[in-house]
Backbone as a printed PyTorch tensor [residue, N CA C, xyz], in Angstrom:
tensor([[[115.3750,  59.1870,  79.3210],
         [116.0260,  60.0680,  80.2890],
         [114.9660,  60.8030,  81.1030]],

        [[115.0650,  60.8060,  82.3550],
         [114.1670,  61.4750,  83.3270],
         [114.2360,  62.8680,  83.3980]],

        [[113.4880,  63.3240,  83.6550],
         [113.1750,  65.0270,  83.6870],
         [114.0480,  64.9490,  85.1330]],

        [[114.9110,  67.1180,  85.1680],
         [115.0080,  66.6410,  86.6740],
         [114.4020,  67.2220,  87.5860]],

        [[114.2910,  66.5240,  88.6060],
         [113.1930,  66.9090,  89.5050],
         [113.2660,  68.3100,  90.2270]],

        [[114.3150,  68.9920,  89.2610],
         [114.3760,  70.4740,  90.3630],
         [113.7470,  71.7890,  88.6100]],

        [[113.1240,  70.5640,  87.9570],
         [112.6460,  71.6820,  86.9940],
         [111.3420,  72.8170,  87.2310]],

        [[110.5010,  71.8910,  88.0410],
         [109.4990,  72.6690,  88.1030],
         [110.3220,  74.1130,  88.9610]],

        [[111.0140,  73.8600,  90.1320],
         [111.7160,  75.0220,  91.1460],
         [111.9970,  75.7220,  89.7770]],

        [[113.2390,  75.1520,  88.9460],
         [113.4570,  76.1020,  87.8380],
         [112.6770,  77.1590,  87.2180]],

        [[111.1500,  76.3650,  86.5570],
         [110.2080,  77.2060,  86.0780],
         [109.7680,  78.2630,  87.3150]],

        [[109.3630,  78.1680,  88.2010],
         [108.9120,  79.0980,  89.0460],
         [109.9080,  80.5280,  89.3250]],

        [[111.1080,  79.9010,  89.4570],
         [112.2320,  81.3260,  89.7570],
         [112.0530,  81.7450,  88.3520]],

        [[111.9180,  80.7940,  86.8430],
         [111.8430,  81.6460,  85.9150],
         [110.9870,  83.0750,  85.7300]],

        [[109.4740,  82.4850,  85.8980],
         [108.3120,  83.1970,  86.4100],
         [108.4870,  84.0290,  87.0190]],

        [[109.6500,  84.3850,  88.2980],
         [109.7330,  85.3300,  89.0230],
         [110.4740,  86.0470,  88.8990]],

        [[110.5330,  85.7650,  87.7110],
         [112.1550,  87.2820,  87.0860],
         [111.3190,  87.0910,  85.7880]],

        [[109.8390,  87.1700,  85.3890],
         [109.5630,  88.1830,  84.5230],
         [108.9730,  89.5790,  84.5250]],

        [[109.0850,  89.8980,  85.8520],
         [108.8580,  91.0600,  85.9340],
         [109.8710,  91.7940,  85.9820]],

        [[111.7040,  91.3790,  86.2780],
         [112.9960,  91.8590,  85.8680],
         [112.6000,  92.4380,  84.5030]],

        [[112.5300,  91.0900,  83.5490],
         [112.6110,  91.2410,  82.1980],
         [112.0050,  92.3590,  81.8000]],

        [[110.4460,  92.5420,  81.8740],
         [109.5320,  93.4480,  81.8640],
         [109.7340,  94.6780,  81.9190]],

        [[110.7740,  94.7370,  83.4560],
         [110.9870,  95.8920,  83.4950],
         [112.2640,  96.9090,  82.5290]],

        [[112.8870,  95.1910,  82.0670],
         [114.4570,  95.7920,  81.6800],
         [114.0720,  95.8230,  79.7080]],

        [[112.9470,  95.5280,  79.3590],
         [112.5370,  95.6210,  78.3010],
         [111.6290,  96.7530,  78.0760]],

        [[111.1800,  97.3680,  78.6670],
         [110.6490,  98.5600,  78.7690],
         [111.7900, 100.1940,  79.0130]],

        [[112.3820,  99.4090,  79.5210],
         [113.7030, 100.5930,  79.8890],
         [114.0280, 100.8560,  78.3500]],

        [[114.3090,  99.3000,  77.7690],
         [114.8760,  99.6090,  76.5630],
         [114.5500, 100.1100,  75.2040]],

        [[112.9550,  99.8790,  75.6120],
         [111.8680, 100.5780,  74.1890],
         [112.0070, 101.9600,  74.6850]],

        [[112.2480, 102.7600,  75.8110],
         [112.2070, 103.8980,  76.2490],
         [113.4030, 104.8230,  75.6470]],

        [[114.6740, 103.9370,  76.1030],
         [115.9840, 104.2190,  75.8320],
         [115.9790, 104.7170,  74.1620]],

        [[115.5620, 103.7370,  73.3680],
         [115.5590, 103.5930,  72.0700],
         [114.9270, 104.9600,  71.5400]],

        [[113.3610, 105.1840,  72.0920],
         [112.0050, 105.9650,  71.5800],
         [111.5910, 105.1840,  70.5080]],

        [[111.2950, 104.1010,  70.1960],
         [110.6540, 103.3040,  69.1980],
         [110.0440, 102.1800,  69.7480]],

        [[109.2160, 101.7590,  68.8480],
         [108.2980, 100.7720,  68.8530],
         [108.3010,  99.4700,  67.7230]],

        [[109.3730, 100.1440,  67.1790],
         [109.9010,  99.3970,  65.8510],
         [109.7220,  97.8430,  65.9020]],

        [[109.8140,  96.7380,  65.0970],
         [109.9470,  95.4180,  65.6570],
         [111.4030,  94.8580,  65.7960]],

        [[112.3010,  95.7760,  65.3050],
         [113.7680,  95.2820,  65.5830],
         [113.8690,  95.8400,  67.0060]],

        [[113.5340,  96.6330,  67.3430],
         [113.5870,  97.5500,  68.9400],
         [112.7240,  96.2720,  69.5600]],

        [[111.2670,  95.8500,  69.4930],
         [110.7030,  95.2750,  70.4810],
         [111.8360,  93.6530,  69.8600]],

        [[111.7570,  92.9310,  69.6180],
         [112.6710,  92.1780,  69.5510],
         [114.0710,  91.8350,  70.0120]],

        [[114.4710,  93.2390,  69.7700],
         [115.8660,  92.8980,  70.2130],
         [116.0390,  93.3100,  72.0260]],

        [[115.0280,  93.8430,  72.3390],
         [114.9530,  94.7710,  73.7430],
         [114.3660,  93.1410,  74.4460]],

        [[113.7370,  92.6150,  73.8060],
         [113.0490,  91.3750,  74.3200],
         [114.7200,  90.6160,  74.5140]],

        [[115.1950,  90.2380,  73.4980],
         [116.0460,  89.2220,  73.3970],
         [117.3950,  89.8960,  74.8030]],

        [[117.5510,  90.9050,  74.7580],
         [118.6040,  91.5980,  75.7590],
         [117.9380,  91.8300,  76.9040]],

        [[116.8040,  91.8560,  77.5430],
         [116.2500,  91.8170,  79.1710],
         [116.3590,  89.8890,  79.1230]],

        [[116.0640,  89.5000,  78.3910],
         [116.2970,  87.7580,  78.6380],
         [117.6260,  87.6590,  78.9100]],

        [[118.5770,  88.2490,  78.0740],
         [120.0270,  87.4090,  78.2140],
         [120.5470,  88.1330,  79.1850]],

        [[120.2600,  89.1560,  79.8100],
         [120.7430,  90.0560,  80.7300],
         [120.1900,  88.9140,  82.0970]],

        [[119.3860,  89.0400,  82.3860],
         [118.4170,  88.1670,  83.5560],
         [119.4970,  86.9280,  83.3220]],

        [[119.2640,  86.2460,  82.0950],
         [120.4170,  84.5450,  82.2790],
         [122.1210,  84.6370,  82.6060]],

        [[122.3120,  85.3370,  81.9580],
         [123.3080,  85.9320,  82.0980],
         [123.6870,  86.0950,  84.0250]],

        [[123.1190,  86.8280,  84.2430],
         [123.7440,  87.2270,  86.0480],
         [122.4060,  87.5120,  86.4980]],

        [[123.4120,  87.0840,  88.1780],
         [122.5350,  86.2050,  88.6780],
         [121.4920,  87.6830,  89.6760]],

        [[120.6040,  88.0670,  88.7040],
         [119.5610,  89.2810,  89.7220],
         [118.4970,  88.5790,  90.5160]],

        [[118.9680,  89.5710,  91.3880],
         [117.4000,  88.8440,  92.7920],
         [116.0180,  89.4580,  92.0080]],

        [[115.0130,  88.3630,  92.2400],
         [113.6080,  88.7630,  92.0120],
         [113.2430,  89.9070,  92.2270]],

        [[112.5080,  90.5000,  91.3070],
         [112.3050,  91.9280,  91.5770],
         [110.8830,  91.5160,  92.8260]],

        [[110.1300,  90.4840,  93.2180],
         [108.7440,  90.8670,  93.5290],
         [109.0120,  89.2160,  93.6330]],

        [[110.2780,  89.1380,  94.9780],
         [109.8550,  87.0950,  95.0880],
         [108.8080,  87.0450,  95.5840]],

        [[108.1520,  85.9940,  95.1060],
         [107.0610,  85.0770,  95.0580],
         [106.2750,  85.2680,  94.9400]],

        [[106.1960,  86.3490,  93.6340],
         [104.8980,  86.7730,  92.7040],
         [105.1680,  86.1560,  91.1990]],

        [[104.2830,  86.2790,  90.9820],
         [104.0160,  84.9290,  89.6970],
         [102.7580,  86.1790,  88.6280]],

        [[103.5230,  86.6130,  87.6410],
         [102.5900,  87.2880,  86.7950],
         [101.5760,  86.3280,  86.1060]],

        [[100.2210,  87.3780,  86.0580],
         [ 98.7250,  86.4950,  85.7010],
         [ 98.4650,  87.5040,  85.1340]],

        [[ 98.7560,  87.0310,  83.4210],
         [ 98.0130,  87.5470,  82.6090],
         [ 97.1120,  88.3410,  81.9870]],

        [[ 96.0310,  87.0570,  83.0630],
         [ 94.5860,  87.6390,  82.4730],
         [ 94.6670,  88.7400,  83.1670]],

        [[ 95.1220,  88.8000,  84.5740],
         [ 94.7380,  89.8710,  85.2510],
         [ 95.2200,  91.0790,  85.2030]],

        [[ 96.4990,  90.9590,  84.3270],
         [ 97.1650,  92.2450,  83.6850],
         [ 96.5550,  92.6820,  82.6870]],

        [[ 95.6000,  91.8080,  81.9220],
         [ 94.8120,  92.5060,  81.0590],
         [ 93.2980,  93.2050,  81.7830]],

        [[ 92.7860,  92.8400,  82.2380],
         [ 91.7150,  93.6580,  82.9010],
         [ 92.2640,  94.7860,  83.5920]],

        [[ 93.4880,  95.0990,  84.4120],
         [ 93.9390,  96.1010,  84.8510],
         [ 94.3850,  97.4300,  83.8260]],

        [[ 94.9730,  96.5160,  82.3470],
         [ 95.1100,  97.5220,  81.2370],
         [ 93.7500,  97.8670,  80.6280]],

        [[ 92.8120,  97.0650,  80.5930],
         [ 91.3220,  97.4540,  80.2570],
         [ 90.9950,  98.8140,  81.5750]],

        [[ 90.8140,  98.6030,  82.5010],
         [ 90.0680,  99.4410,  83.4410],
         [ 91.3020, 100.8420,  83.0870]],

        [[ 92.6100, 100.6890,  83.1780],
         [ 93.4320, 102.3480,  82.9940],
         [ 92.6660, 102.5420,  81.8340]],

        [[ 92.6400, 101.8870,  80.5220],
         [ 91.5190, 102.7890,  79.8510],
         [ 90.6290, 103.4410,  79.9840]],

        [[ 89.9090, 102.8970,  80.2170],
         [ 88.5710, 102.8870,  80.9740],
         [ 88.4960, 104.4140,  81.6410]],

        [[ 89.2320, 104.3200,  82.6500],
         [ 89.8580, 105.6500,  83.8300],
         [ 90.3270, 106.5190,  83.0020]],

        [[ 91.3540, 106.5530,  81.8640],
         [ 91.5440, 107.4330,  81.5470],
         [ 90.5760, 107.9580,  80.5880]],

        [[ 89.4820, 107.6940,  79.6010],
         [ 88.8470, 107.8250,  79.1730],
         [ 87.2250, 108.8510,  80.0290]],

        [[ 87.2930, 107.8220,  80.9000],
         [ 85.8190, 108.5250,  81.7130],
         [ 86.4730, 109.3000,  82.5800]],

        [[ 87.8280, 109.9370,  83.1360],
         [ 88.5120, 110.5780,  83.7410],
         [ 88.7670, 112.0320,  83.1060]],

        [[ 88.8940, 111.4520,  81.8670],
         [ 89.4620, 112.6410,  80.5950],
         [ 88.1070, 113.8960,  80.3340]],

        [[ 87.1660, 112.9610,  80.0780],
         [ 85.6890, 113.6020,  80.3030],
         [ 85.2950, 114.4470,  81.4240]],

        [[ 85.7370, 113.7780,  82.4540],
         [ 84.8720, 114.8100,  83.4940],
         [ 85.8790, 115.5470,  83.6330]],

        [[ 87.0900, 115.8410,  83.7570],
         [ 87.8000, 116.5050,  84.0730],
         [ 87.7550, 117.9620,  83.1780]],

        [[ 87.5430, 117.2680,  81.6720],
         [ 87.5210, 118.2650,  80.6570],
         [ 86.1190, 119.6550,  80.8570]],

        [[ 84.9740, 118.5340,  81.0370],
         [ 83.7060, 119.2020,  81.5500],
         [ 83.9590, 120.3020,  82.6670]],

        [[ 84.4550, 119.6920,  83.5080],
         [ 84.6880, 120.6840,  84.5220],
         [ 85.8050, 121.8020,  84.3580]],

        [[ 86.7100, 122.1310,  83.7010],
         [ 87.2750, 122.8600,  82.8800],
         [ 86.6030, 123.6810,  82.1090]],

        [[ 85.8420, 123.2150,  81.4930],
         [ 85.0080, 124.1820,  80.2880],
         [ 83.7790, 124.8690,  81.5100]],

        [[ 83.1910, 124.3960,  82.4490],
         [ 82.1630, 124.6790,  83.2800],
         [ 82.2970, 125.4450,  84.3260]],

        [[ 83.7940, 125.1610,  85.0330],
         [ 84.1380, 125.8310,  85.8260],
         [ 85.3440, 126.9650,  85.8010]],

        [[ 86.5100, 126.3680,  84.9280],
         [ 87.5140, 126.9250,  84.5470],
         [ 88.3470, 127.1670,  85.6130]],

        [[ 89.0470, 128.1400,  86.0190],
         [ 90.0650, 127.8350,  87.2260],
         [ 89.1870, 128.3070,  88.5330]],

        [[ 87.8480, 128.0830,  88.9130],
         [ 87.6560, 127.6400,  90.2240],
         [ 87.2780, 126.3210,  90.2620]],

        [[ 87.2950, 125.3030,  89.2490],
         [ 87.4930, 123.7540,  89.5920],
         [ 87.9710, 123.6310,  90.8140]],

        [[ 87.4460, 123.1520,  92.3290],
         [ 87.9390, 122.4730,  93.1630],
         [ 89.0500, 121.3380,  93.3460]],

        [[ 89.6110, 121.8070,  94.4030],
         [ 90.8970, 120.4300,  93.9020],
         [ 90.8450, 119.9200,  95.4790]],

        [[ 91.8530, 118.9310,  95.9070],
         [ 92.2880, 118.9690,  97.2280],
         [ 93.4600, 117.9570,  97.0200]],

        [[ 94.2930, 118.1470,  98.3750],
         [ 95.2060, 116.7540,  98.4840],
         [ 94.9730, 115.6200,  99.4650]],

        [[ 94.4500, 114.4630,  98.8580],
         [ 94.3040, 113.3810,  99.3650],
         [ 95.0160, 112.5550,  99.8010]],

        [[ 95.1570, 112.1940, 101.4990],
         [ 96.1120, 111.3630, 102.0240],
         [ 95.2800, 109.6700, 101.8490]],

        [[ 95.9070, 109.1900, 100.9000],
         [ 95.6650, 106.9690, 100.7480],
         [ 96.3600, 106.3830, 100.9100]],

        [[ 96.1790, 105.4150, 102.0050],
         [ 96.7330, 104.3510, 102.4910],
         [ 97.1400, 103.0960, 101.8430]],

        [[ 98.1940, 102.4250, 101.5530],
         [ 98.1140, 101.6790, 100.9610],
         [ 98.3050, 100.1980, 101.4280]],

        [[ 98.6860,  99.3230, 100.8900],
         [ 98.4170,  97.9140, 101.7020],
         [100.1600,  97.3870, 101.1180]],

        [[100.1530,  97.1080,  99.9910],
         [101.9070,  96.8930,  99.5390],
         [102.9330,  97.5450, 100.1260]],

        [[103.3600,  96.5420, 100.0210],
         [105.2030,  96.9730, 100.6670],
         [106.1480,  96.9010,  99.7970]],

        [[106.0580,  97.1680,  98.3330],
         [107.0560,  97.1140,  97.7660],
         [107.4940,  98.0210,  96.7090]],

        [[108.8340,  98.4780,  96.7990],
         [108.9320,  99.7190,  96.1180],
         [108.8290,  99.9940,  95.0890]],

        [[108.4670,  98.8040,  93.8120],
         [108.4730,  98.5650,  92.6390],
         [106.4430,  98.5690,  92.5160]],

        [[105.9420,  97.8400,  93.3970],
         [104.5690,  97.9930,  93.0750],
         [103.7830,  99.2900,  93.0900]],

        [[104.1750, 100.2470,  94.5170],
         [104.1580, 101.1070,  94.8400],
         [104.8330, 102.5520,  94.0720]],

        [[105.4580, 102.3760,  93.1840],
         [105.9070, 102.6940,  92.0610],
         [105.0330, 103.1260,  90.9020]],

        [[104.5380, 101.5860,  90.7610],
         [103.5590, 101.1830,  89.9380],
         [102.6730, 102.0500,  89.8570]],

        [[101.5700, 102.1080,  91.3540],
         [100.5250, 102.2630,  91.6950],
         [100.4960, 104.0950,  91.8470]],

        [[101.7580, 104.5060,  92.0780],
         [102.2010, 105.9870,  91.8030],
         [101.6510, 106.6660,  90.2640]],

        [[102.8300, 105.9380,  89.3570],
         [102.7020, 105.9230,  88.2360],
         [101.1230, 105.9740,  87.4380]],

        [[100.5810, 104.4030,  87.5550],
         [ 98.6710, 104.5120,  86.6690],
         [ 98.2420, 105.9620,  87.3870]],

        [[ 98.3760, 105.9520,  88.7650],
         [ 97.3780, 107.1820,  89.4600],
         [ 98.0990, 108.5070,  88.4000]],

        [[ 98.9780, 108.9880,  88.3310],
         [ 99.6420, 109.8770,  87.9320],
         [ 98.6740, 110.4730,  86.1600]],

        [[ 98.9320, 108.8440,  85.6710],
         [ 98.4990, 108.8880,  84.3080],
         [ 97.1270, 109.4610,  84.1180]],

        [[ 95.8970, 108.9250,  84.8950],
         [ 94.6910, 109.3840,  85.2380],
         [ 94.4930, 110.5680,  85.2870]],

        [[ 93.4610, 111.3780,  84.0920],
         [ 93.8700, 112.8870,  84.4860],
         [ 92.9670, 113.3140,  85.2200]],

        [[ 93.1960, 114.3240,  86.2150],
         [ 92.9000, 114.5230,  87.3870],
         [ 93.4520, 114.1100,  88.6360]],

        [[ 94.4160, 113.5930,  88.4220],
         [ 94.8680, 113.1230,  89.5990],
         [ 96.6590, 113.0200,  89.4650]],

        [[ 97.2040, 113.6610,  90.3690],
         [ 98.4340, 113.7070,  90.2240],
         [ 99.2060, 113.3530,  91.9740]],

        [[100.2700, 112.6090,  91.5580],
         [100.9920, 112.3100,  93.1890],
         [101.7230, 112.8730,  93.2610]],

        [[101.3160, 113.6150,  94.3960],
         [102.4680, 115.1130,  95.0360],
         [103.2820, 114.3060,  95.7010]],

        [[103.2140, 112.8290,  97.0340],
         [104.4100, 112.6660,  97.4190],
         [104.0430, 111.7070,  98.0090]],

        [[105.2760, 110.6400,  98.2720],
         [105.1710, 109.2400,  98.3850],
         [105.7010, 109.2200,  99.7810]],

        [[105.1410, 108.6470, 100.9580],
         [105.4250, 108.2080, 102.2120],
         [106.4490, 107.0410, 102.0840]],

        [[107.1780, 106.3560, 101.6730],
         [107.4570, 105.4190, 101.3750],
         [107.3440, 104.5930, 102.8580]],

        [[108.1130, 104.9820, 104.2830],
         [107.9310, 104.6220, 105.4980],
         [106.7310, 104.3290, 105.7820]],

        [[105.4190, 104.9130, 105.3830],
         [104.1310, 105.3770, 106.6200],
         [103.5760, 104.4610, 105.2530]],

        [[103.8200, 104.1110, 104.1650],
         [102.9100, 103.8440, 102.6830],
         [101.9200, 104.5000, 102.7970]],

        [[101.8870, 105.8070, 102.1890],
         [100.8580, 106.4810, 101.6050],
         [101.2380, 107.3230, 100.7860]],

        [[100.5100, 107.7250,  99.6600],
         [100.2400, 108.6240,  98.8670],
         [ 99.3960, 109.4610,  99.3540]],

        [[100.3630, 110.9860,  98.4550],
         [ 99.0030, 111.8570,  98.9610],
         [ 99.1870, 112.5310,  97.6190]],

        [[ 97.7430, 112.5240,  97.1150],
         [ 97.2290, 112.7960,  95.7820],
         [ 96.4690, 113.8740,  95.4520]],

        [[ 97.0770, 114.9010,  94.5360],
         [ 96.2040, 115.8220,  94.5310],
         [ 95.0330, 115.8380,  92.6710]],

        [[ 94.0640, 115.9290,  93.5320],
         [ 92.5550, 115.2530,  92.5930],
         [ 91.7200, 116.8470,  92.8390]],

        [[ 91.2370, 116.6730,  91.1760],
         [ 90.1480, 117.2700,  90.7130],
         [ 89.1810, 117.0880,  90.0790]],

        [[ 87.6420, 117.2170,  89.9950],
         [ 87.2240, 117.7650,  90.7980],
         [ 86.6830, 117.2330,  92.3690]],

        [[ 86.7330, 118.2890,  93.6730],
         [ 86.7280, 117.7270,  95.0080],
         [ 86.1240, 118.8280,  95.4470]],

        [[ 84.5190, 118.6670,  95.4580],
         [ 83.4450, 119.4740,  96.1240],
         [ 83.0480, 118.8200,  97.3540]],

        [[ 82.9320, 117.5880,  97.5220],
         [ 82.8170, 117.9000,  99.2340],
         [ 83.4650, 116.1240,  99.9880]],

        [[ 83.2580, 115.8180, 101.3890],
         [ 83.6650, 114.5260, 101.2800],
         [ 83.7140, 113.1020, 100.4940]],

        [[ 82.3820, 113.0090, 100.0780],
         [ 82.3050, 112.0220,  99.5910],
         [ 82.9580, 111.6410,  98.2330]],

        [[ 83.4010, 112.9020,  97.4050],
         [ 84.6370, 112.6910,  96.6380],
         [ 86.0710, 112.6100,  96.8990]],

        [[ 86.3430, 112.9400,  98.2060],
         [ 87.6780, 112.2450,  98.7320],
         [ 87.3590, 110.6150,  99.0280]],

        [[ 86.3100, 110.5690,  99.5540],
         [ 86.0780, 108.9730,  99.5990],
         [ 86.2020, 107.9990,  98.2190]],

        [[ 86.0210, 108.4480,  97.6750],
         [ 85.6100, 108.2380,  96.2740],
         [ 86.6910, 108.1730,  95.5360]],

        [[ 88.0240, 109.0660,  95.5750],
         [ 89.2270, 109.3240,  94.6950],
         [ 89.9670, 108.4240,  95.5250]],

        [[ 89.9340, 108.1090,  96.7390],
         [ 90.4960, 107.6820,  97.6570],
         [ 90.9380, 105.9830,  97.6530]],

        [[ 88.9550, 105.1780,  97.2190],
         [ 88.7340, 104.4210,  96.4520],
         [ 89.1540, 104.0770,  95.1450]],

        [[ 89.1510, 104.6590,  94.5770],
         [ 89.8390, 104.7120,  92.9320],
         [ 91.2700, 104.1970,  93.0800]],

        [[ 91.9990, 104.9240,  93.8910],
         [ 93.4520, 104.6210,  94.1970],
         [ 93.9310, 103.3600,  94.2860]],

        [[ 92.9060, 103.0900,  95.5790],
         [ 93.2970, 101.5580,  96.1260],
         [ 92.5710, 100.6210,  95.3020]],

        [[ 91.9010, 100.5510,  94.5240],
         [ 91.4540,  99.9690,  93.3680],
         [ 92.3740,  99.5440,  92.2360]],

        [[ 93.1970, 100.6470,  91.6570],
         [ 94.1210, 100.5210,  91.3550],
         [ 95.7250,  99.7710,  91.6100]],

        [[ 95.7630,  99.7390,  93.1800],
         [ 96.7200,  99.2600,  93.9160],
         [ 96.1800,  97.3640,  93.6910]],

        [[ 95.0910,  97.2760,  93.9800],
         [ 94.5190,  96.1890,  94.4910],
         [ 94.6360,  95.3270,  93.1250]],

        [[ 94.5800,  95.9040,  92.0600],
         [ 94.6300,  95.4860,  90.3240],
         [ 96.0540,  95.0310,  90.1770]],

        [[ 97.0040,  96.7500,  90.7690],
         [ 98.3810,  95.9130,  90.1040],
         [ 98.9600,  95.0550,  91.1620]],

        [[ 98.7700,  94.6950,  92.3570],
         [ 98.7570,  93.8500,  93.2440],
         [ 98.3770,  92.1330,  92.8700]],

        [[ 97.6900,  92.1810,  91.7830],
         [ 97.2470,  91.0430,  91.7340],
         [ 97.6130,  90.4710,  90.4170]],

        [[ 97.7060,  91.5810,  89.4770],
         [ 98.6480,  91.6160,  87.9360],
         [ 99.3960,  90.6680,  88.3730]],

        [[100.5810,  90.8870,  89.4170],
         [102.2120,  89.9860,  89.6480],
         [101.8080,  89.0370,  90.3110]],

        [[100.1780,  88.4010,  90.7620],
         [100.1780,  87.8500,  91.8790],
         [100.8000,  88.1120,  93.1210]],

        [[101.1690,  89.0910,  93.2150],
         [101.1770,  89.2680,  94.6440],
         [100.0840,  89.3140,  95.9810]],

        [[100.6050,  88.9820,  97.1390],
         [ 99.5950,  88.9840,  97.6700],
         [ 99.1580,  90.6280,  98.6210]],

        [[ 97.9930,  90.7380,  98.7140],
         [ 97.7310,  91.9530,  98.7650],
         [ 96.4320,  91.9780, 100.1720]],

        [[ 97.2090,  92.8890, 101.3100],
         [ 96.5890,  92.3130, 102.6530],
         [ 95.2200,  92.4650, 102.5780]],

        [[ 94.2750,  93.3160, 101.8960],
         [ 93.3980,  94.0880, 101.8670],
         [ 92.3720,  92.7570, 101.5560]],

        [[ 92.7730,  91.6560, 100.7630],
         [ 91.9500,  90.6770, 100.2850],
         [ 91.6950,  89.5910, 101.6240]],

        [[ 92.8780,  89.8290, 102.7100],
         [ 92.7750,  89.1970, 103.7690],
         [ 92.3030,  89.7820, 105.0590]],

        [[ 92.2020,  90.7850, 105.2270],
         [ 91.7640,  91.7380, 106.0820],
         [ 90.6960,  92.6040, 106.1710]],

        [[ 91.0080,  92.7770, 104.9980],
         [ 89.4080,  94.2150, 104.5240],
         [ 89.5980,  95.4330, 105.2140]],

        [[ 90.6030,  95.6350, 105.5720],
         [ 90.4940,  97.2120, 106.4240],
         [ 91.7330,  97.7600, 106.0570]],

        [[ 91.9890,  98.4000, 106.1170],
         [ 93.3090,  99.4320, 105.9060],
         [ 93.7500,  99.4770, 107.7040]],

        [[ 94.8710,  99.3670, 107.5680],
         [ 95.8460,  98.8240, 108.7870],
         [ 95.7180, 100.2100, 109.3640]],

        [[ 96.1490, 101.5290, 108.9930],
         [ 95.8900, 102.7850, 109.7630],
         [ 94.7870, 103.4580, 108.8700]],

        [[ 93.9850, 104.3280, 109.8780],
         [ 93.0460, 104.8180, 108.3800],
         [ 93.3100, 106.3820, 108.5010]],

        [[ 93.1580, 107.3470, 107.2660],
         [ 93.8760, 108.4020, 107.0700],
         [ 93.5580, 109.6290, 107.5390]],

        [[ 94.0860, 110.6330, 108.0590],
         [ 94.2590, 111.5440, 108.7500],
         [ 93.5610, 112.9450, 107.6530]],

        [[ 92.1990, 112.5660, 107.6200],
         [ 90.8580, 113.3060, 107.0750],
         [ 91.2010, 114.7320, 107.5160]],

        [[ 91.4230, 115.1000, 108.4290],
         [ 91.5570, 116.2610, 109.4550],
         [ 92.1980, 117.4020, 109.1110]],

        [[ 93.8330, 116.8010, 107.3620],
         [ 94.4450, 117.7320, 107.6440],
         [ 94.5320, 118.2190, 106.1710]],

        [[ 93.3610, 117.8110, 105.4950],
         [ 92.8550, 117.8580, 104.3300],
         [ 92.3550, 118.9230, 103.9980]],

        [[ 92.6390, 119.5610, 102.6100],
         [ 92.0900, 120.7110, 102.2810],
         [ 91.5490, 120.5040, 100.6910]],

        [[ 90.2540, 121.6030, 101.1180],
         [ 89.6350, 121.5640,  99.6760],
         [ 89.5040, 122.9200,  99.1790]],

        [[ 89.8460, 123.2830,  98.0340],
         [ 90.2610, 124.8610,  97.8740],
         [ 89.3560, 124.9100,  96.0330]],

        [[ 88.8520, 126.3890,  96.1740],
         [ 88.4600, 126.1740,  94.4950],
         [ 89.9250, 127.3550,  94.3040]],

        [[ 89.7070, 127.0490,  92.6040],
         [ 90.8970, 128.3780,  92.5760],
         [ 90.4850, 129.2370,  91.9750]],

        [[ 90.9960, 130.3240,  92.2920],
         [ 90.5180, 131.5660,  91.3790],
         [ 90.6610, 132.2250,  90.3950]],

        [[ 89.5260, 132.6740,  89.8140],
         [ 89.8900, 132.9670,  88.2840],
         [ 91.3400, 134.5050,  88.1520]]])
């Protein structure tokens, strides 16, 4: 008996509703508060039959999750939060509440409300850095980061961001303009930026 020739199409739409799953299996370890293996199991087995079951549009058509590259992106949030946790702490103990802060306007390159989500979210986790508010129209974040003594650490936090973007951009395979372009489509409005220490 011949394979049929619309399997491979099959596998690919499969591929593109595991980031449904992903997402609807995470809802459910949340829902729960456990980590249990009847929770990860059964949360696994119910984002599958939910997805087969009816018929949901791709969360992220014609992205294709890569692995490896979701693992280097979970390596580097370590990473960030670790060497993030440090300086932040240092500067706390060194400076205490005149630590410099500012809010950083970053541009982003994705268009999608789930990546962009995403890319909200890791930044959020990173301490020192928190997202005051999402452009969703204009795509930008504007992030407020500590410590921020003079430009070249807005350049710098600014970088970090889209670094981040550019990681989970590539996690789903998606494609991500920045790898085709190299420039940021508008570049950000430096001008209306403030850097403040605070006072004890």
């Amino acid at each position: 008996m011949k394979p049929s020739s619309n399997s491979p199409d099959r596998g690919r739409r499969g591929l593109r509703h595991l980031p449904m799953i992903a997402w609807l299996w995470l809802l459910w370890i949340l829902l729960w508060g456990s980590t249990g293996a009847v929770v990860l199991i059964g949360g696994l087995l119910v984002a599958v039959g939910v997805v087969l079951a009816f018929a949901l549009p791709a969360v992220l058509p014609g992205a294709v999750p890569r692995p490896l590259r979701t693992a280097r992106a979970l390596v580097h949030l370590l990473t960030d939060l670790v060497g993030s946790g440090t300086t932040v702490a240092w500067q706390v103990v060194r400076h205490g509440r005149r630590t410099s802060s500012a809010i950083i306007e970053v541009p982003l390159h994705v268009d999608s409300d789930l990546l962009i989500t995403a890319v909200a979210e890791l930044t959020t986790m990173t301490p020192g850095t928190l997202v005051a508010e999402i452009d969703r129209r204009r795509k930008r974040l504007y992030v407020h980061a500590l410590p921020i003594r003079d430009g070249h650490d807005i350049t710098h936090r600014r970088e970090e961001v889209q670094a981040v973007e550019r990681r989970v951009a590539r996690a789903v395979g998606h494609r991500h303009t920045a790898d085709t372009h190299g420039s940021n489509p508008e570049p950000p409005d430096d001008t209306s930026r403030h850097i403040r220490r605070r006072k004890p």
